[in-house]
Every structure is written in C-alpha cells, then in structure tokens.
C-alpha positions as CSV (number, residue, x, y, z in Angstrom):
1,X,10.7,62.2,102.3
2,X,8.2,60.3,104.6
3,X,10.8,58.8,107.0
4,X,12.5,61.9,107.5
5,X,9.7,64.9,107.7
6,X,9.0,67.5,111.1
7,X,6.3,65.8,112.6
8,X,8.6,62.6,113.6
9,X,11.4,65.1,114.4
10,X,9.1,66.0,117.0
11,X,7.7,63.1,117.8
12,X,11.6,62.3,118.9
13,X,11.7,65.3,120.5
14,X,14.7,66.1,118.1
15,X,12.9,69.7,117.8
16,X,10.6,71.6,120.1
17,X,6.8,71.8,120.2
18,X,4.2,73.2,122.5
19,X,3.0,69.6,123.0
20,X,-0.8,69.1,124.7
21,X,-1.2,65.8,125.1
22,X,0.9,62.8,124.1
23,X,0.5,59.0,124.8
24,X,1.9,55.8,123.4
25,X,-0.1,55.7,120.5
26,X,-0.5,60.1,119.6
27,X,0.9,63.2,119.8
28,X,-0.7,66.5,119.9
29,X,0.3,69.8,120.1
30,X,0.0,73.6,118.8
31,X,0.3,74.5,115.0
32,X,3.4,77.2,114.5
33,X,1.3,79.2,111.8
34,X,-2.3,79.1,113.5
35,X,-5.2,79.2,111.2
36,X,-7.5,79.7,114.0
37,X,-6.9,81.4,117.6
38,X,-7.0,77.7,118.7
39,X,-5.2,75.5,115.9
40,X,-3.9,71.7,117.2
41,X,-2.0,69.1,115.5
42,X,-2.9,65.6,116.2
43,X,-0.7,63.1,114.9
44,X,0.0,59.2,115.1
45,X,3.2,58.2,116.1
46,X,2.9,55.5,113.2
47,X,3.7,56.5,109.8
48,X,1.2,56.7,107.9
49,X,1.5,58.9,104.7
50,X,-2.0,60.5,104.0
51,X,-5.7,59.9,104.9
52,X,-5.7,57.8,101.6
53,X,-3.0,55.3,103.1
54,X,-5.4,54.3,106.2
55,X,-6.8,50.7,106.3
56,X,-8.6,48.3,108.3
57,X,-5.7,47.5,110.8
58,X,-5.6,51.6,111.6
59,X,-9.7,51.8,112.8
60,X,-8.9,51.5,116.6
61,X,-5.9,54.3,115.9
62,X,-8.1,56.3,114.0
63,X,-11.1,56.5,116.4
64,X,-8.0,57.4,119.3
65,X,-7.3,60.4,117.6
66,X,-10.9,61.5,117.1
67,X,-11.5,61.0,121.1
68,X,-8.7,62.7,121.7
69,X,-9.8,65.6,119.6
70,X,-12.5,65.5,121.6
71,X,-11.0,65.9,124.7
72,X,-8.6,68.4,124.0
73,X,-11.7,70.5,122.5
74,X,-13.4,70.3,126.1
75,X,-9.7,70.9,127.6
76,X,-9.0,74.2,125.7
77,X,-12.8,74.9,126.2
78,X,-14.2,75.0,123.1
79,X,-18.0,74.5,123.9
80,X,-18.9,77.4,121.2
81,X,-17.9,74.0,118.5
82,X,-14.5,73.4,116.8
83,X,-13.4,72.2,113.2
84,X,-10.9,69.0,112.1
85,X,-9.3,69.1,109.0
86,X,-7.9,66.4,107.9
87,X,-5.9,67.5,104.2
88,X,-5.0,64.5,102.3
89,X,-2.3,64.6,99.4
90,X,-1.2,67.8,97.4
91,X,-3.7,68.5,96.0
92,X,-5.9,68.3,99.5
93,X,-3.9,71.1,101.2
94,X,-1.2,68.6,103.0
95,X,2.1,69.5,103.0
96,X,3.4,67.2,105.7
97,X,3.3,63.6,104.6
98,X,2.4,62.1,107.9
99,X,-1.1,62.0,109.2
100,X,-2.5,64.9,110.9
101,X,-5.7,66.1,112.3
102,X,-6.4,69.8,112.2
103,X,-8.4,71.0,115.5
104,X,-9.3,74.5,114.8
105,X,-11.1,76.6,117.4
106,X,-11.9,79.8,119.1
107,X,-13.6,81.7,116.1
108,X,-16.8,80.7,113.8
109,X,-16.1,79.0,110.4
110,X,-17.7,79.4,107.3
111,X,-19.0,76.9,105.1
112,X,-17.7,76.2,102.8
113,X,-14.0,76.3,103.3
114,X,-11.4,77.7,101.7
C-alpha cells in the first residue's frame, strides 16, 4: 500500500535507519541488503509512487536528489565513479512503491546490468 510502505516508516522515524543525509525536502541513507560495498537510498519525503508518476511540478525535487547523490558520492569518496538506479514498477526491479534513487559504489560495474 503506498501510504503505508518502509521508506515513510522511516521517514517518521517510526523504524531505524543508518540515515546520511536528511533535509526538508530528502532522505538518504544505507540499503539493509547492499548490492554494492557502498549502496544508498535516496528518497523524497513526498509520495510519489514510481519514476513513471513524476511530472512537471517534481523537476526542482528531482534535480535535489540528483545533487545530493552527488554530494554524498564525494562524501563517502567515491572518485573511482558510482552507479544510480532508479527501478520503476514491477517489472523495473522496484519493490518499494515510493521513489528511490540507488547510489551504488565502491566496486566496478558492468554494462549491462543485470
């Protein structure tokens, strides 16, 4: 159910997380089943379901998260380059239906992905 799903649990703080960085408008913090040694959520504290449910009136939120990415990148020192994933819908790989960025780090990737 979208109103009632683990990423605004902990945006409430109603469960724990290793948080990173958190502001009025995002939340990030570290991925319980890591993909990568470095593996980051990035959400928005607005609902919004999947990449496919983004419009117009989300651009400045969007491009937030992506500078944020960035700078958690630099902060966790990933100079060697970094992946985000961004799944969209069931079939896409996302099993949490609330935004989420993927930064992946601190290995190489191959392309293309899995």
């Amino acid at each position: 159910m979208l109103q009632d799903n683990i990423f605004l649990k902990i945006i409430a703080k109603q469960i724990p997380a290793d948080i990173l960085y958190e502001d009025e408008r995002c939340l990030a913090f570290r991925d319980i089943k890591p993909q990568a040694p470095t593996h980051v959520l990035i959400i928005p504290r607005k609902v919004i379901a999947t990449h496919a449910d983004i419009t117009a009136v989300d651009s400045e939120l969007i491009g937030h998260l992506h500078v944020v990415a960035v700078q958690l990148a630099e902060q966790l020192q990933l100079e060697e380059g970094y992946r985000i994933v961004i799944n969209c819908k069931d079939g896409g790989g996302q099993v949490v239906p609330h935004l989420h960025f993927h930064l992946l780090g601190g290995r190489r990737f191959a392309w293309p992905p899995g």
